[in-house]
C-alpha positions as CSV (number, residue, x, y, z in Angstrom):
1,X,-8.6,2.3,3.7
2,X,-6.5,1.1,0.4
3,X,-3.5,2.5,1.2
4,X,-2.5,3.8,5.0
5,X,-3.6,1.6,7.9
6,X,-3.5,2.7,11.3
7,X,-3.5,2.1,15.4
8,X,-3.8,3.8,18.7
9,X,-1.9,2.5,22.0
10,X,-0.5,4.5,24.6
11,X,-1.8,7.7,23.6
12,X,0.8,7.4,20.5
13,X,-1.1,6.8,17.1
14,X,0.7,4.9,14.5
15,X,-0.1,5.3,10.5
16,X,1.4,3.3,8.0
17,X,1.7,4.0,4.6
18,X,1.3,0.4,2.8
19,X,1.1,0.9,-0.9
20,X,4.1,-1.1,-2.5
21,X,6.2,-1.3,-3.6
22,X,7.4,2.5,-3.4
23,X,4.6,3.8,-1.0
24,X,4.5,6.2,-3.4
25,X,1.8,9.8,-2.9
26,X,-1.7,8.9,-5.5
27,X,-3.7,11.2,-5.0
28,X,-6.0,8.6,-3.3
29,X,-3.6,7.9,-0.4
30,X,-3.4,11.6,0.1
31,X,-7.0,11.9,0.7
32,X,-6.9,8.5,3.0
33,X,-4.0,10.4,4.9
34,X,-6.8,13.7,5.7
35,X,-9.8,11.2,6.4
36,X,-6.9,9.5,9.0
37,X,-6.4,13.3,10.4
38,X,-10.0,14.0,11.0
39,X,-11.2,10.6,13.1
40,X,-7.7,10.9,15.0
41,X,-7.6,14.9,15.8
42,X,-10.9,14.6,17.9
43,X,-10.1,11.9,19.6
44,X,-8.8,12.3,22.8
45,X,-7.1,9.9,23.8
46,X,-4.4,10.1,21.0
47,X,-1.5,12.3,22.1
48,X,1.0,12.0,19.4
49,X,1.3,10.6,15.7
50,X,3.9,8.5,14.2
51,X,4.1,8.0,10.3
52,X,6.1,4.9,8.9
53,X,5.8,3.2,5.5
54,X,6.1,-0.6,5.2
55,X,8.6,-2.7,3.2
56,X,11.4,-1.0,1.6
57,X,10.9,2.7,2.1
58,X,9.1,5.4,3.9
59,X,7.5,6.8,0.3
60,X,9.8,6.9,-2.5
61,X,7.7,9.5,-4.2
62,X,4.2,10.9,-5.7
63,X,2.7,8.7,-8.3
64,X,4.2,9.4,-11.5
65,X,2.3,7.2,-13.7
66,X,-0.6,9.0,-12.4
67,X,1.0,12.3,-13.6
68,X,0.0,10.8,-16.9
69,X,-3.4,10.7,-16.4
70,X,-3.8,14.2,-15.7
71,X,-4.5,16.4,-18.8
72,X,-4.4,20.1,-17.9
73,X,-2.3,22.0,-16.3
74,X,-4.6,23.4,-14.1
75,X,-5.5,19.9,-12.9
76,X,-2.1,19.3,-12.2
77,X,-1.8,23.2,-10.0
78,X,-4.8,21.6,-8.2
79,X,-3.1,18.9,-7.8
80,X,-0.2,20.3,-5.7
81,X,-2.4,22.7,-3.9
82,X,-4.2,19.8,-2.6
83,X,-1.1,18.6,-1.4
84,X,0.0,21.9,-0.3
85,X,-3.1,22.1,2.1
86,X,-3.0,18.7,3.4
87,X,0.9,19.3,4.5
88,X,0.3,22.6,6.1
89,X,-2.9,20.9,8.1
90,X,-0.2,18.5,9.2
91,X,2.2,21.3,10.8
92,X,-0.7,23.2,12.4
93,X,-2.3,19.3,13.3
94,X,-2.6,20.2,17.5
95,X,-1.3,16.5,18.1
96,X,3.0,16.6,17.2
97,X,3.7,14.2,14.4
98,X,6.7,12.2,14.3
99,X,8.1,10.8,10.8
100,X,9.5,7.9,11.3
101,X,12.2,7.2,7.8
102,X,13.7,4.0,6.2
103,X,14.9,3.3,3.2
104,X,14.2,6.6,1.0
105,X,12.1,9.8,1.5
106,X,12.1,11.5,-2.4
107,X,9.7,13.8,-3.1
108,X,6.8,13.6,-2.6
109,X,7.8,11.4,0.5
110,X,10.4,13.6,1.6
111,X,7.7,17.0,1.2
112,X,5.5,14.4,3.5
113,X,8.4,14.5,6.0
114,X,9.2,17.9,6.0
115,X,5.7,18.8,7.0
116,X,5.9,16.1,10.0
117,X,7.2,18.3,13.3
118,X,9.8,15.8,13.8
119,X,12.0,13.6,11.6
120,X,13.7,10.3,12.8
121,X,16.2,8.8,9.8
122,X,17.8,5.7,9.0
123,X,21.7,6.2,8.8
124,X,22.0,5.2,5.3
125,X,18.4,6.7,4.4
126,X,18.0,8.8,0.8
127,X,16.6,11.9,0.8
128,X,15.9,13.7,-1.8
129,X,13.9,16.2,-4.4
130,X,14.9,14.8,-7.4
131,X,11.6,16.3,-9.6
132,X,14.1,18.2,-11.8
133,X,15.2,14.8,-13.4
134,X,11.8,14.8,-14.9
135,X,11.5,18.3,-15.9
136,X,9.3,18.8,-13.1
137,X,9.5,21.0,-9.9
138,X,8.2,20.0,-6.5
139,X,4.5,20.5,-6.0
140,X,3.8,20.5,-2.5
141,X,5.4,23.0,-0.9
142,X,8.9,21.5,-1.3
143,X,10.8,24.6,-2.6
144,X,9.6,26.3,0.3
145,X,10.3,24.1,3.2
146,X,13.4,21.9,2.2
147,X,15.9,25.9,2.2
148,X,13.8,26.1,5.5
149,X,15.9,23.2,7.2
150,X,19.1,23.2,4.9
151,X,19.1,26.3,3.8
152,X,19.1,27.9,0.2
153,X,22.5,26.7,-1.3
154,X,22.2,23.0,0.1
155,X,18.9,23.0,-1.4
156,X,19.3,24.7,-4.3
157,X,22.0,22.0,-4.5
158,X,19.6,18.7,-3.8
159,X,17.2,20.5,-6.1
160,X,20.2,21.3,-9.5
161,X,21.6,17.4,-8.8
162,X,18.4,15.8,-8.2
163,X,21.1,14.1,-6.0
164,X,19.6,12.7,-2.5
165,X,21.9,12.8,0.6
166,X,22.1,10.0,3.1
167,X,20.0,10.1,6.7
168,X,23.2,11.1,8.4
169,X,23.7,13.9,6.3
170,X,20.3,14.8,6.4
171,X,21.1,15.1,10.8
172,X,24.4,17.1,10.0
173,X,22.2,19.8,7.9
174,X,19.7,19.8,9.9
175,X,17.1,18.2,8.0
176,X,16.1,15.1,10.6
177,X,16.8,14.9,14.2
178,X,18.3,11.8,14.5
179,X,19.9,8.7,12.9
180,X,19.4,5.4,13.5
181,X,20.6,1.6,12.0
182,X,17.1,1.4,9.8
183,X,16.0,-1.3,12.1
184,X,15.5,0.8,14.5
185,X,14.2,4.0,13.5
186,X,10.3,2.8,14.4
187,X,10.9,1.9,17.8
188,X,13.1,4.7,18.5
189,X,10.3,7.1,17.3
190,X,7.4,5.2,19.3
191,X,10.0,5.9,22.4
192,X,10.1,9.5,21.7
193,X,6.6,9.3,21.2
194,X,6.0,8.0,24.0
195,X,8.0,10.5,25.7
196,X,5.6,13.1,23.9
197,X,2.7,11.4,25.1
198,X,3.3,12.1,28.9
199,X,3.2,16.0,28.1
200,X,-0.5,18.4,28.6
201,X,-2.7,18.1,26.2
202,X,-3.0,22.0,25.8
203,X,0.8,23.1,26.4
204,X,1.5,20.9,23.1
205,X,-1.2,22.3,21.1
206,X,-0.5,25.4,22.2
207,X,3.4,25.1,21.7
208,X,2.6,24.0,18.0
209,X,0.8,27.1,17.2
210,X,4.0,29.2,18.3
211,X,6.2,26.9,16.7
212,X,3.6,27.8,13.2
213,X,4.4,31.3,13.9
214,X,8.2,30.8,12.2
215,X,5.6,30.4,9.1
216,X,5.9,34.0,6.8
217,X,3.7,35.4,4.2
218,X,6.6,34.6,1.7
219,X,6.3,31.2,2.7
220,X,2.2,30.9,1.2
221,X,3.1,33.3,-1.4
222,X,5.7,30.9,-2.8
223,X,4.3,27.9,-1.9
224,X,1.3,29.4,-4.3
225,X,3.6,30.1,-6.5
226,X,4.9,26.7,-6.8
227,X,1.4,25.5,-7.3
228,X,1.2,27.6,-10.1
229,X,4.4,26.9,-11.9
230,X,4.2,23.3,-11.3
231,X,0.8,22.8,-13.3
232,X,3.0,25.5,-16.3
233,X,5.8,23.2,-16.1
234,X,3.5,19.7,-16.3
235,X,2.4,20.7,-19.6
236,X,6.0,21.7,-21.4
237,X,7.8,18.8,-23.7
238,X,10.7,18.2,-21.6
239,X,8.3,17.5,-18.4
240,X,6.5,14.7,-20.7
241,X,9.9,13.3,-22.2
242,X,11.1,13.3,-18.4
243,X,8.1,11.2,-17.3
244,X,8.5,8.9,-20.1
245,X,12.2,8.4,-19.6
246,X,11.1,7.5,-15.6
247,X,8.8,4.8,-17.0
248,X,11.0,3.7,-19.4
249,X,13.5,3.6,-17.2
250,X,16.0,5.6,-19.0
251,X,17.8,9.3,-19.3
252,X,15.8,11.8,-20.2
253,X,16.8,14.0,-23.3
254,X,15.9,17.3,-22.3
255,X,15.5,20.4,-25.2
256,X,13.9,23.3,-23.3
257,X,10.9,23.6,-24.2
């Protein structure tokens, strides 16, 4: 593994995301993330999962210099559904998962979060979908879960501003569980883990599928959807002057078009 390392004790699985210094999404920790899924969902002696990143932040976002190494905008679609899948795997994975946040969760990292059954913050956390200050849109599945949690005029909100709110906000909206001083936000989530751990096997797996239930039609149609517009959008001028201005570190002049 390049990017996410990870250990079993107790029953409670721990994955870190170590790919500084933003821990941000490549497409290549995505796929290390579903290789960790398949050794650890047979296994077991693992009860419950809990995702951290190390050094500064949980994962401050997908890879954006990557964006510019894809071409189409079907490759980019493919892209997000890849994404798309891996997330909804990880809210149907039998074994909970608990995301353990410090520092920032933006999108990419926060669409990782949102797809973890339970969220544990740092007070003064950021989380946010800022994609729209690159002319982008979320890609995997962010439209569709962050109104889920916040609902639609909060998000629509995070989503206009590109704005992200802190980790106690994100408790008072109902986005996380929980807030924390950031140094503690890991141990409190190995303790609820741990917690976790002590329950059946089959009355967790089986509470997760009911809990997948809450899941509509509308929720895949738009999440498709999203997949669709956010390869359309990839390919228009402002979404390439928005990258640009991110690497340049500068405001992005946007035209429509």
């Amino acid at each position: 593994m390049e990017y996410l390392k990870w250990s079993n004790q107790d029953g409670v699985a721990t994955i870190t995301i170590g790919r500084p210094p933003a821990n941000a999404l490549s497409s290549g920790l995505l796929r290390e993330l579903s290789a960790v899924l398949d050794e650890i969902e047979p296994n077991r002696d693992i009860k419950v999962i809990v995702i951290h990143g190390e050094g500064r932040f949980f994962s401050a976002g997908a890879d954006i210099k990557e964006f510019t190494t894809v071409s189409s905008s079907e490759g980019f679609a493919n892209l997000g559904k890849y994404g798309q899948d891996l997330f909804d795997r990880m809210e149907k994975f039998p074994k909970p998962i608990i995301a353990a946040i410090h520092g920032a969760a933006l999108g990419g990292g926060l669409e990782l979060a949102m797809a973890c059954h339970i969220r544990l913050v740092g007070e003064n956390s950021k989380l946010g979908l800022p994609e729209l200050q690159l002319g982008l849109i979320p890609g995997f599945a962010g439209t569709q879960r962050l109104p889920k949690y916040v609902g639609v005029a909060r998000a629509a909100e995070m989503l206009f501003t590109s704005e992200p709110i802190t980790g106690l906000e994100a408790v008072k909206f109902g986005l996380a569980n929980h807030a924390y001083p950031e140094n503690e936000v890991f141990e409190q989530a190995l303790t609820l883990a741990g917690k976790i751990a002590k329950k059946s096997t089959g009355s967790l797996n089986a509470t997760i599928q009911l809990l997948n239930y809450a899941k509509t039609e509308e929720f895949y149609e738009g999440s498709k959807k999203e997949a669709e517009l956010f390869g359309e959008i990839f390919v228009s001028s402002d979404a390439k002057e928005g990258i640009q201005a991110f690497i340049e570190k500068r405001e992005p002049h946007f035209k429509g078009e």
